[in-house]
FIBA-732905 format. One record per residue: x negated, y negated, z negated of N, C-alpha, C, CB in turn. Coordinates in pm, whole numbers, plus 50000, padded with zeros to 5 digits. Glycine has a CB too. Layout:
BEGIN
XYZXYZXYZXYZ...
//
This chain:
BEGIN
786064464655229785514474255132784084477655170786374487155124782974480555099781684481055107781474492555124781004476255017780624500455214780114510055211779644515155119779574510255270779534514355009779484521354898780654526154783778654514754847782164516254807783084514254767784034529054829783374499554803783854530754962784254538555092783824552855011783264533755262782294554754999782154565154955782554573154861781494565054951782244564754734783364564754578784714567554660783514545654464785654562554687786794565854743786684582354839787154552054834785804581154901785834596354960785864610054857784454597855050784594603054786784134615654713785484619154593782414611854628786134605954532787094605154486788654617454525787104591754515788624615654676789734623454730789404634654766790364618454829788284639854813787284647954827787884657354693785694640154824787854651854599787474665954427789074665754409786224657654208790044649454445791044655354447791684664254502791444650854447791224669054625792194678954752791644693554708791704675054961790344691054621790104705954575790354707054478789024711854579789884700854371791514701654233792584708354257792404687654201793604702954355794644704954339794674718254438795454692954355793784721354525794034732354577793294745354497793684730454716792794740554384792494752154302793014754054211791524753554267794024748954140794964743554050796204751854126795014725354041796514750554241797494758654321797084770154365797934752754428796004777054327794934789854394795804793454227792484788154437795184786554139795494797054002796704796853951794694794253877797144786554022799094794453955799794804554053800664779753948799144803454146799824814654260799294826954197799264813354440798144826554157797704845054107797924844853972795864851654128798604837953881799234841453759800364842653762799064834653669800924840253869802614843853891802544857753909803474836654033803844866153803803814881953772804684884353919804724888453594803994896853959804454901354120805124915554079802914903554255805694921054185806794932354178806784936154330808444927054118806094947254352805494953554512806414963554517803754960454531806374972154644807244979154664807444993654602807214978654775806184994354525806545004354471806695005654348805985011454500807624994154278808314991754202809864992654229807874982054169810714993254122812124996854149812774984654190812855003154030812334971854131813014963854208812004948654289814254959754101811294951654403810374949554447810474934554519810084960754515810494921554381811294910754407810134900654524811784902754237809164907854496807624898154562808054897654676805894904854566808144912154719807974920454907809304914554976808134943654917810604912154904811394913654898811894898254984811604918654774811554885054874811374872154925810014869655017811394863154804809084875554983807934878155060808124882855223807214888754982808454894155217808924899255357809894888355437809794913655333810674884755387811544873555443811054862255519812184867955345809694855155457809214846655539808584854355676808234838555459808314863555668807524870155800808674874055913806584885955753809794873855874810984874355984810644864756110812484868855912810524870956222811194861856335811814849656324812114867856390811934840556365813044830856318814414836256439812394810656339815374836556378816784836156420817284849756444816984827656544816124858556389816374871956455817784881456366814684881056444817864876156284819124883356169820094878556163818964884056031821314889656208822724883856273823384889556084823594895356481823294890956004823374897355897822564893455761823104908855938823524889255633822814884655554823124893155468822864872555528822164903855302822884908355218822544900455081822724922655220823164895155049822834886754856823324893354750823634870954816823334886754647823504892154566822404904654431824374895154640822904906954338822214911754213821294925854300823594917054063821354930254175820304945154218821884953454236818794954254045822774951854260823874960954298823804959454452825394956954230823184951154517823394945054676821684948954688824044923454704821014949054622819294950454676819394962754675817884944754582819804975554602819734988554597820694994054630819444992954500821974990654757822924996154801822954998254943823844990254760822414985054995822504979255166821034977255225823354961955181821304988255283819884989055343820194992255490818865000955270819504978955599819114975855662818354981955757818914970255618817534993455713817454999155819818465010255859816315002755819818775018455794819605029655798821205018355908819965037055582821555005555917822845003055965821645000256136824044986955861820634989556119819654990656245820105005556289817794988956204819405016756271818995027956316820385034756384818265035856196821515029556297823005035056386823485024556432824285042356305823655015456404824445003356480823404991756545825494995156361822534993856519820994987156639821544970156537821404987256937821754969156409822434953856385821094951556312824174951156283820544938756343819574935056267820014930856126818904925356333819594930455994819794922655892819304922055785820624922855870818614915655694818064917455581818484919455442817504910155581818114920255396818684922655179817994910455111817754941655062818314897455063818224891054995818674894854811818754882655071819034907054779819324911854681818034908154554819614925954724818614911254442817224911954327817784911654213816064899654325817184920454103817694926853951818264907753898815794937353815819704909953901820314900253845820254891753859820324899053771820764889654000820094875054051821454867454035819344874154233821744855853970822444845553923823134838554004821784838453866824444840354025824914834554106824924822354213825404834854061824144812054134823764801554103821934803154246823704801153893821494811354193820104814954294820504822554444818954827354201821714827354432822174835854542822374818954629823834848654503823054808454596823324795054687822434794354702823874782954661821254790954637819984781454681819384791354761818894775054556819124802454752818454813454885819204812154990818444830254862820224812954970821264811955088820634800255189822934807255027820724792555084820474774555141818664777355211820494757854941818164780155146816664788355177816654792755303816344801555089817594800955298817454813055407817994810655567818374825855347818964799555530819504791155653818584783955750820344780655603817364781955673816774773055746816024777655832816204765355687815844790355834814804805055931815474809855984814044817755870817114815455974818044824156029818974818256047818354834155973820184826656155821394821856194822174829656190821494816956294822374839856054823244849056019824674848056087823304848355881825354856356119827054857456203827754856456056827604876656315827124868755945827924873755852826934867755719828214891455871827654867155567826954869155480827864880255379826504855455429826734890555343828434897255261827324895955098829294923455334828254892655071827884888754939828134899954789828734875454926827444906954746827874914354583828204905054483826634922754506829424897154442829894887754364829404896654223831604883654394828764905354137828634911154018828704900753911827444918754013827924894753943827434882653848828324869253859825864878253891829294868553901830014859953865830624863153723830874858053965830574872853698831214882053552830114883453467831844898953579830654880353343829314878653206828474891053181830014875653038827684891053220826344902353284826134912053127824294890553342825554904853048825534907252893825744899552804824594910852852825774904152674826524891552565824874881152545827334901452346823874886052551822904882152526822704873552609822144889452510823114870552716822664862352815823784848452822822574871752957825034850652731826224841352728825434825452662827664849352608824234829652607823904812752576823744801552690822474811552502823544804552820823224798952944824194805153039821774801152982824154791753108825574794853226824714799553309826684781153303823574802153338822624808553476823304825953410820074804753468823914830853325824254843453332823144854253349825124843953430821704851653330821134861853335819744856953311821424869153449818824871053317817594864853183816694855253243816414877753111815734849553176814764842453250813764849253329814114834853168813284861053361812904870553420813654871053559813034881453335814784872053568815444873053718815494857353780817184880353709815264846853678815864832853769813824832853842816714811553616813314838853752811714833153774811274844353922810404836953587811534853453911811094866254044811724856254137811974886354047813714856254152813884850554266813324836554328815024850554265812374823454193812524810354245810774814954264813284794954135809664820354180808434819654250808614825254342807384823554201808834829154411808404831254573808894823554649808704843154637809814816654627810454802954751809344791054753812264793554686809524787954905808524780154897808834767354851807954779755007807614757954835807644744254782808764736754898805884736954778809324731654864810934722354961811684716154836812464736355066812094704754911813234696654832814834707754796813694681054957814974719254865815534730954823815394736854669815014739754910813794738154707813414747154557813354735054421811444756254575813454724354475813064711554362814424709654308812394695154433815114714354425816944713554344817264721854280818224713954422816814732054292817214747854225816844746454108816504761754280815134747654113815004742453956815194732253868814154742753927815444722553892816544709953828817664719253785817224696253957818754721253877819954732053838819484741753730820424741553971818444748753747817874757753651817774755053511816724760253686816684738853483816754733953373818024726253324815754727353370818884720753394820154722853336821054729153247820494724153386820994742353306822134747753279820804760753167823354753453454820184760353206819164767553087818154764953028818714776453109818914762452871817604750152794816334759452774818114742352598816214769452800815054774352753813724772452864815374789252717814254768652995813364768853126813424755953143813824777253258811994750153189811154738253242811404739153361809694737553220811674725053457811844728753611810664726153670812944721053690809684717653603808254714853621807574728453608807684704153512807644739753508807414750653546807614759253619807454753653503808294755953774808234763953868807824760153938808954768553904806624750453935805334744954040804524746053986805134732354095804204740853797803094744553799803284754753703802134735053782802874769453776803264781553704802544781453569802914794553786801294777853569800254781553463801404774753341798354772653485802554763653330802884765253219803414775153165803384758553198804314777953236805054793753149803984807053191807124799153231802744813053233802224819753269800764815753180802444819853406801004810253111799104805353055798284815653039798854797952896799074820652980798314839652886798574847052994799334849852714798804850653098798754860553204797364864453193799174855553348796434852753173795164854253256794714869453248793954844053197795164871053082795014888653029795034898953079795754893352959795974897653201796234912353257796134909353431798034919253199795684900453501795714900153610794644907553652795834888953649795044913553769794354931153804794284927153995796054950753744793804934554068793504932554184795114928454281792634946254225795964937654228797214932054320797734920154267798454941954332797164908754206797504894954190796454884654310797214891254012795334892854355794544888354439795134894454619793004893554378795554903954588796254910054717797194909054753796344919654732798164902054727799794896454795800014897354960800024877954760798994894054980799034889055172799494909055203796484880455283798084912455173798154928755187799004934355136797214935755144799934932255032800954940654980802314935455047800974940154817802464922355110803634918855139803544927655301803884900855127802974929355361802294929955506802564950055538800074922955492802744951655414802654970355407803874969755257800304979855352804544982055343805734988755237807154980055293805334984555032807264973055258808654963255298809394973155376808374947655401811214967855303811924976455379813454967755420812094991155288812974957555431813314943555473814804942555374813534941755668813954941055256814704939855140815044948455062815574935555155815764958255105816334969455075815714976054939816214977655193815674978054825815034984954711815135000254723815674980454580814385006154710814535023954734815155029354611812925033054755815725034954551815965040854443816375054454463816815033854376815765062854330815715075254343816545085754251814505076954338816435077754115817335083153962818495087254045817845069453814819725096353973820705101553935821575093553824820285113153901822125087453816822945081253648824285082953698822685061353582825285091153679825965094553692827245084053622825585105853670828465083153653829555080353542829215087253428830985084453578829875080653324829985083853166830545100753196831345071353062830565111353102830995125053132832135126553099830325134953080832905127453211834605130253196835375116153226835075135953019834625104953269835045094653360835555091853451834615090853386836765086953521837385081853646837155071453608838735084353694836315063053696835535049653708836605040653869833325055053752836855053853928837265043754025839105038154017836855051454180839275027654097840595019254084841615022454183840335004454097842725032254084843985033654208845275022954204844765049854191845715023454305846375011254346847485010954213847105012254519847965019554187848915020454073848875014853948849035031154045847075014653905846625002553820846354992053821845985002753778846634985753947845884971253940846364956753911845364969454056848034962453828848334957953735848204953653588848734961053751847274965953541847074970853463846874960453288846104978053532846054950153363844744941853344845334931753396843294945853410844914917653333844484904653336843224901853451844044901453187843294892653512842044889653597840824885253451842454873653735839744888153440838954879653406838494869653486838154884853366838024859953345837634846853371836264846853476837344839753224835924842353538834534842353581833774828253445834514836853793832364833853483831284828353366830674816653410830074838453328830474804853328829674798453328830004787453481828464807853309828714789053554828324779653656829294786953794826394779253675829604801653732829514811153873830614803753924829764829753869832004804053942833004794354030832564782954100833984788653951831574772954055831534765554101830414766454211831604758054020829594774354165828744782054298829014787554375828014789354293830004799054341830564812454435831504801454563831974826954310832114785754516832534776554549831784771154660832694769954454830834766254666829384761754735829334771354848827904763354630828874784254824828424795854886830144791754980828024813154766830874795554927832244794055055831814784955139833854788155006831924772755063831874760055156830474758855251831954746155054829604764255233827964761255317828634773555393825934763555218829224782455401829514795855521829724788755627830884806855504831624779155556832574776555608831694762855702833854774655498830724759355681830604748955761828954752555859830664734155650828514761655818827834770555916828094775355970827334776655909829794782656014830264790556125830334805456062829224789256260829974806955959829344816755915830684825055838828034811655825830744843355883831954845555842831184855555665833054855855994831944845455532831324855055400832224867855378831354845855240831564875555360832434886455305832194895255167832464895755410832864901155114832514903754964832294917054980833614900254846831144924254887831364935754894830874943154743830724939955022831534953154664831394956854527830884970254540832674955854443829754974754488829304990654492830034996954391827694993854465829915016154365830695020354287829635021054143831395033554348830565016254077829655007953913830725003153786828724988853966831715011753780832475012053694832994995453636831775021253601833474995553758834124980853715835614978053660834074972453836836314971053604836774968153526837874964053598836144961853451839254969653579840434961053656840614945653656841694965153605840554943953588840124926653508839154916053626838724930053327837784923353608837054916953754837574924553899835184919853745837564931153927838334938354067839584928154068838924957954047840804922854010841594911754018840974898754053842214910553905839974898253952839454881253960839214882454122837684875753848838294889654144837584886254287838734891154384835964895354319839344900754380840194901754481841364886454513840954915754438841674879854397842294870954401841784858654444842724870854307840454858854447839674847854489839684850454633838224846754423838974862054644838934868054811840154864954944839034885354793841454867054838843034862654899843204852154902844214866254840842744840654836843014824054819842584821354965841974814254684841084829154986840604818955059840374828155197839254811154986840974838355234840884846955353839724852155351841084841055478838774859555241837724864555245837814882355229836994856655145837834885855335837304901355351836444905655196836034902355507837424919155206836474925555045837054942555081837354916554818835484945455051834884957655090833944964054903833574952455257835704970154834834924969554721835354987854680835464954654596833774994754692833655006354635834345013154523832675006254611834465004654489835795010254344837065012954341836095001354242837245007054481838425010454506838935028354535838615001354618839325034954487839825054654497839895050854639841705063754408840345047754711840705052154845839385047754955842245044454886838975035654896837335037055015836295044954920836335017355068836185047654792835275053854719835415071754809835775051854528836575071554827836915086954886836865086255035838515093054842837335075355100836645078355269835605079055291836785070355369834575070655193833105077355240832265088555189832225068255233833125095955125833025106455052831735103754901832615118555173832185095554853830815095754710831025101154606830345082754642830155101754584829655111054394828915104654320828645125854386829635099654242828795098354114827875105454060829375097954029828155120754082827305130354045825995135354084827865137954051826325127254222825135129654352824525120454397825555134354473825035108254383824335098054396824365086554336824375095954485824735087454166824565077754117825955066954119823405074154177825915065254013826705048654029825975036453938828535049153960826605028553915826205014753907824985008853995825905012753770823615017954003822745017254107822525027354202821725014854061823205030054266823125044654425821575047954411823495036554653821315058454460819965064654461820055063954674819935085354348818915067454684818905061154847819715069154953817325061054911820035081754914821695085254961822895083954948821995092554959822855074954846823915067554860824425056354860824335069854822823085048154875822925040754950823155038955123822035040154910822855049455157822995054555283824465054555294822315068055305825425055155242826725062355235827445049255282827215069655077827225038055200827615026055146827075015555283826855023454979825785022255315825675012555464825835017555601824315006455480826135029155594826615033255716828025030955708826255047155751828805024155620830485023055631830215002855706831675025955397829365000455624829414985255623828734982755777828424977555479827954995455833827404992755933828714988156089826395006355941829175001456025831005006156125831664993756124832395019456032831774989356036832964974055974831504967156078833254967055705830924961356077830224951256123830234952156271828924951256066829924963356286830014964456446831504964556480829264978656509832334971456457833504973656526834634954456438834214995856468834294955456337835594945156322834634930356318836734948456145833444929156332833014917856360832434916756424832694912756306832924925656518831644924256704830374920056680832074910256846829114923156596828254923556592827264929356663828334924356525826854925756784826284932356857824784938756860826504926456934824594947756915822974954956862822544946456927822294971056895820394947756888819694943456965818604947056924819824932356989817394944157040816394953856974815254945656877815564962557102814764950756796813854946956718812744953156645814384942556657811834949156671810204956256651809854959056580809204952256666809814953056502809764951056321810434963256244810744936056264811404966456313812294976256249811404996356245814014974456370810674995156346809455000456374808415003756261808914992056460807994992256201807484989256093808304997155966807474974456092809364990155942809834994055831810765005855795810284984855800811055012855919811435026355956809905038455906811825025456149809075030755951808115040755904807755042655751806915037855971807855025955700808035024655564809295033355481808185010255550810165033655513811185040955427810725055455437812795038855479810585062155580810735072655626808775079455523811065070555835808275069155500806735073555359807165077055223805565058555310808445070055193808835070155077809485074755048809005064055036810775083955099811675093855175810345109255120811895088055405809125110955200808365118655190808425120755063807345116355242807655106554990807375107854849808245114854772807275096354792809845113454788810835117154703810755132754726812255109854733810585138154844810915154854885809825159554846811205159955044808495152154839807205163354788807255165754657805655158454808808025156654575807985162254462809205172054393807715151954392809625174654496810925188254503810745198954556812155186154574809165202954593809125215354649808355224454583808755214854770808735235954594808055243754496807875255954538808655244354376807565255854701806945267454758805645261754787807675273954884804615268254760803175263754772802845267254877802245267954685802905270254979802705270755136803225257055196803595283855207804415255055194805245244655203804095230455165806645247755091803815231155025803925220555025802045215755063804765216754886801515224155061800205222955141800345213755279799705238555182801255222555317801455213155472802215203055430802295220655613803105195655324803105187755323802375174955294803635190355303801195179455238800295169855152799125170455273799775176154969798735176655360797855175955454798365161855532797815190055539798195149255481798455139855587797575129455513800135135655624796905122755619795725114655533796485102555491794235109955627797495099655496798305088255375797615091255246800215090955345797395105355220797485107755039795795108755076798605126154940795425107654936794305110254865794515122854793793975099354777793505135554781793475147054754792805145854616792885155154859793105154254480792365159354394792595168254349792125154354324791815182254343791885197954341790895196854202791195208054506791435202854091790385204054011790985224353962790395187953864789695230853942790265242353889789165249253799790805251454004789275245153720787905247353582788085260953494788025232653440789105268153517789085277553440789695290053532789825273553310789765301653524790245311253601791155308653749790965318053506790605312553874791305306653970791835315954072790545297054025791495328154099791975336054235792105350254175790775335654378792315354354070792235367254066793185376354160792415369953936794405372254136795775377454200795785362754332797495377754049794945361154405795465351854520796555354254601794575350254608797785349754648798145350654691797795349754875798665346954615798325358654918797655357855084798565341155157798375378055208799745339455108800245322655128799645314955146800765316055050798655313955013798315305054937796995306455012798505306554782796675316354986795225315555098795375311255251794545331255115796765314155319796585307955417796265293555421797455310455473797805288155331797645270055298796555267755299798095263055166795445273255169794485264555134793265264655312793705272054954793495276055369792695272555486793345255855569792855287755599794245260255623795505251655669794945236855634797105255755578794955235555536794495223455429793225216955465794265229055276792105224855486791075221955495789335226255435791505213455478790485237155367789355238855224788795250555277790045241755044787155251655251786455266455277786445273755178785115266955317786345267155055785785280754950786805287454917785065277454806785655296254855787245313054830787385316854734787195329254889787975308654660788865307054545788425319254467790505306454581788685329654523788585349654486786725350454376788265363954740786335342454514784565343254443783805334054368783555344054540784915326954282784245319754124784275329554041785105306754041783105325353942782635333753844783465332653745781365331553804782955337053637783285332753489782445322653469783115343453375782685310353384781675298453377781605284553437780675302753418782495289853576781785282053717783015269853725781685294653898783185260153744784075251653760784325246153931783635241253661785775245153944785715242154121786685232254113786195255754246785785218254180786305207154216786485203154364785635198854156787445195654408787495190854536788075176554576788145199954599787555167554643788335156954693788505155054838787835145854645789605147554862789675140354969789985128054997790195144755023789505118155015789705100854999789825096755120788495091654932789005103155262788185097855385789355107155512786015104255377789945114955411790115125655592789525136355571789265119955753788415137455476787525145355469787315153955328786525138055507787155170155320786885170755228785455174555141787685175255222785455171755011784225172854943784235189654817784105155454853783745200754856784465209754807782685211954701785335223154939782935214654557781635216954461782375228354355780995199954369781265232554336781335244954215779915240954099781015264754310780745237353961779835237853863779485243753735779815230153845778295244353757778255258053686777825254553459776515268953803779015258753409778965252053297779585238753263777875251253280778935227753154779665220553115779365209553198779625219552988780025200053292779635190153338780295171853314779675195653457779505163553381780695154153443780415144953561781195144553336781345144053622780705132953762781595122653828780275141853901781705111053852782865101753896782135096654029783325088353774783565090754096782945082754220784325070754255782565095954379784055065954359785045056454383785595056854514784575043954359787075052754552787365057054679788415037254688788455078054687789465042054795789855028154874788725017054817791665022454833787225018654938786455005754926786035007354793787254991954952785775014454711785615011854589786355003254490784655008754593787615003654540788604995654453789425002654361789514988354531788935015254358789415024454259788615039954215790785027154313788785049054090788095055554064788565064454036787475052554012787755076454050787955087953992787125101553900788355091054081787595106053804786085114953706786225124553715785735114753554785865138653713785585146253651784905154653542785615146553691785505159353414784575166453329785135177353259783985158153237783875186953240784275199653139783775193053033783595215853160784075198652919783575200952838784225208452707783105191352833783635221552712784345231352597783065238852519785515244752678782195228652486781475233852351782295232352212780085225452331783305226752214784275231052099785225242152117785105220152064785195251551978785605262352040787235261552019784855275351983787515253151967788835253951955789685247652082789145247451829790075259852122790555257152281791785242052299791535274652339792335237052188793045224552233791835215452241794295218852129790905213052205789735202252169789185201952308788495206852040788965210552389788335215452473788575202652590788825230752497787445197552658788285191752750788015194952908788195177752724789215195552969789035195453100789955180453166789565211053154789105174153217789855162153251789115158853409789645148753118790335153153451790755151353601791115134753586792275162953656790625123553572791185112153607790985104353696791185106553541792095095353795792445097253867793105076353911793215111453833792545067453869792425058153907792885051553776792965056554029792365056353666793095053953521794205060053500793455040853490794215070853577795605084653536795235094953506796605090153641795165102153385794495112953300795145122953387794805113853125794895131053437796195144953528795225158453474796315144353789794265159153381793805171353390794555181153232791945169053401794635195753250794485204553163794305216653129794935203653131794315226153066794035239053101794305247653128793765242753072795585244253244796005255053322794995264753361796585250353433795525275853390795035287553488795005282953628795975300553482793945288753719794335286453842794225272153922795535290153834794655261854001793965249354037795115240354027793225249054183794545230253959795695216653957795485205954093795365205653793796525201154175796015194854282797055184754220796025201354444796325168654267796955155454229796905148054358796175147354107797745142454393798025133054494798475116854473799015139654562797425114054547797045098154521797565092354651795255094254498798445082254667799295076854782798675063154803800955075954750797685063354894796865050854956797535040054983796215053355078798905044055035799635026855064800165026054909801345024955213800825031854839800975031754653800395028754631801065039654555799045032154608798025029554530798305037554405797845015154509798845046454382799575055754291799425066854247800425057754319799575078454172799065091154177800745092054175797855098354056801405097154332802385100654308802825118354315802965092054384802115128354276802765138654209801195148154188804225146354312801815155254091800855162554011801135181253992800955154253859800325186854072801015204854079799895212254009801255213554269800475220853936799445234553929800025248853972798965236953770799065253754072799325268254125798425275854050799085270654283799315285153991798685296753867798465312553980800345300553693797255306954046796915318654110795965330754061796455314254214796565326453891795985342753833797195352553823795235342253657798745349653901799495361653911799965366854024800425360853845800845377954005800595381554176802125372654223800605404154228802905367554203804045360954197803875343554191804755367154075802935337054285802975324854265803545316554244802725321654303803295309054188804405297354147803835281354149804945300653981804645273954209803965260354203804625252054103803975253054337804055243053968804675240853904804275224453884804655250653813805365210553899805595200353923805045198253778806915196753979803855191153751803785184553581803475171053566802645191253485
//
């Protein structure tokens, strides 16, 4: 070949290796992501997983968003020292629970896998056109994030199979089913590394709602009924998967075990799976049952069913923690990481209690921690009746001015972004913005009430594209959560009476 032939050929492979690595730059940031401070946080979730240790997880949890928002991993760590992760995610298909499995084998050497079978049972009628049992939204969260492997090349084959509406070529090159994303991609499609790296709670989904049983419901199953009912059929692909999943345990060493949260299940499925569970000597640990629903003492009322809120969640893994250690000699051990994500829950834990307090002393000292971002806006009447509390807090806090000595006219703003605060008084109608994390986000202030009609009037407080201002009496403070990126709660203290009150809006 001629030295000139050589070159053509270089330059040739040369535009190919960047082609294709820019071609793979733009389907990775048009793939739709789900961070942790989302409810079901599928990115962080498979994301976090690759950053595991290799071999370090004696403990596997799979299964739908009934297994991602039940079993959490740190709370069984923190009492039973057992390492293990949550492979869970909103409706994940029986069918994707094998191939993660199969995924997940190849990094870890799980003792146990306990599995939430939900989805072996027909999820919704809407979803009965395809044996994957669930929407194209849950098969796509759990398969973009797996990496490129003759694994993921099987999955999606299986995928386009059994669901004519999905391309298996579209789960490499995303830009086909993602073309039109381009529309809304925003800085956390460029930040993945940083979002997987912070929040993670090594799987585990936080949840916070209340949804109680239906009103005047006994949801759970006493032994006296479990006659009652016919087993249902299982759906679609699921047998022959839930099949697979046995057999890859059984020849990994690996002991599966089943486990059902309390979620108003149906005598019908509680048979199917229990009968499956008995065929084949598989342990089942199912919440619906009246008699373990009542040893671990739960409420529907208190913590939710079909999805547990994170106490009862707690409830559900400190039983599974007991069973693991004591009937499958699972032994503790220590792990670092857990460090990490102990601090992560124990931020978000915060988040849930600051927005339940409603003594304004209290919650001063709670918001004094430079996690949050501060915004104090108080544009219209502010200290007449101060409370001496409240005056302590606001010292406490950080703040000098004295609330008592605004005028009539005068407007009083404050931030904190740095640690530090920025305290101004303006006099009349104004407006002024600035930018905080790096300038990767913003915030405004403005009066303006030359209209006299006091709804027209504006006083606005916004807050990274979150409107939080109005015309309360007294000062509105907003809190902006730096690892969120969020404005997670919004108060006004009406310190024009002598009876303060802090009020959540």
């Amino acid at each position: 070949m001629s030295k000139r032939n050589r070159r053509f050929l270089g330059r040739v492979v040369l535009f190919t290796i960047i082609t294709t690595l820019c071609i793979a730059y733009i389907n990775h940031v048009m793939v739709p992501k789900t961070y942790y401070y989302e409810n079901w946080p599928a990115t962080n979730t498979f994301g976090d997983f690759y950053q595991l240790e290799k071999n370090s997880v004696d403990v596997l949890f799979m299964g739908s968003s009934h297994a991602a928002s039940s079993y959490n991993p740190q709370v069984i760590y923190d009492n039973y020292g057992i390492t293990s992760y949550n492979l869970g995610s909103e409706q994940q298909s029986i069918v994707m629970t094998y191939y993660w499995l199969r995924e997940a084998l190849k990094y870890q050497s799980p003792k146990v896998v306990v599995l939430d079978p939900y989805t072996v049972h027909l999820y919704v009628d809407s979803y009965a056109y395809n044996d994957m049992n669930c929407s194209e939204t849950a098969v796509r969260r759990a398969m973009d994030s797996m990496r490129f492997s003759l694994n993921k090349l099987e999955a999606a084959l299986v995928v386009d199979h059994y669901d004519p509406k999905q391309d298996w070529l579209s789960f490499f090159l995303t830009n086909i089913r993602y073309h039109e994303r381009w529309k809304s991609v925003g800085e956390e499609d460029y930040t993945e590394r940083e979002l997987i790296e912070h929040g993670g709670m090594k799987g585990y989904a936080f949840m916070t709602d209340i949804i109680p049983s239906p009103t005047g419901s006994d949801f759970t199953i006493k032994a006296s009924d479990i006659n009652s009912e016919e087993p249902e059929d299982m759906v679609g692909s699921a047998r022959k998967y839930l099949d697979k999943i046995r057999e890859l345990c059984d020849k990994e060493g690996i002991r599966l075990v089943f486990s059902s949260i309390p979620c108003y299940e149906t005598i019908g499925r509680y048979r199917s799976i229990k009968e499956y569970a008995d065929t084949y000597g598989i342990d089942l640990y199912d919440f619906n049952e009246d008699s373990l629903y009542q040893e671990i003492g739960y409420s529907s009322e208190e913590y939710g069913y079909y999805h547990p809120n994170y106490l009862g969640a707690a409830k559900i893994s400190m039983y599974l923690g007991k069973v693991l250690s004591q009937d499958y000699q699972i032994s503790p051990r220590e792990d670092a990481s857990y460090d990490v994500s102990r601090a992560n829950y124990e931020h978000r834990m915060k988040m849930v209690q600051l927005a339940s307090i409603t003594d304004a002393q209290q919650y001063f000292e709670a918001i004094n921690d430079d996690a949050y971002s501060i915004f104090i806006f108080g544009p219209l009447t502010t200290g007449a009746q101060l409370n001496p509390q409240v005056e302590e807090g606001w010292k406490q806090l950080g703040l000098s001015y004295d609330l008592t000595s605004k005028e009539e006219g005068q407007h009083y703003w404050a931030i904190r972004t740095d640690g530090n605060w920025e305290e101004h008084v303006e006099q009349g109608n104004f407006q002024t913005s600035g930018s905080f994390r790096d300038n990767r986000s913003v915030y405004s202030y403005q009066v303006d009430d030359t209209i006299l009609a006091s709804p027209n009037r504006i006083y606005s407080v916004n807050v990274d594209g979150m409107e939080c201002g109005n015309q309360n009496n007294g000062v509105d403070i907003v809190v902006y959560d730096n690892e969120y990126h969020r404005v997670i709660d919004r108060v006004n203290i009406d310190t024009t009476v002598e009876d303060v009150a802090l009020k959540h809006y």
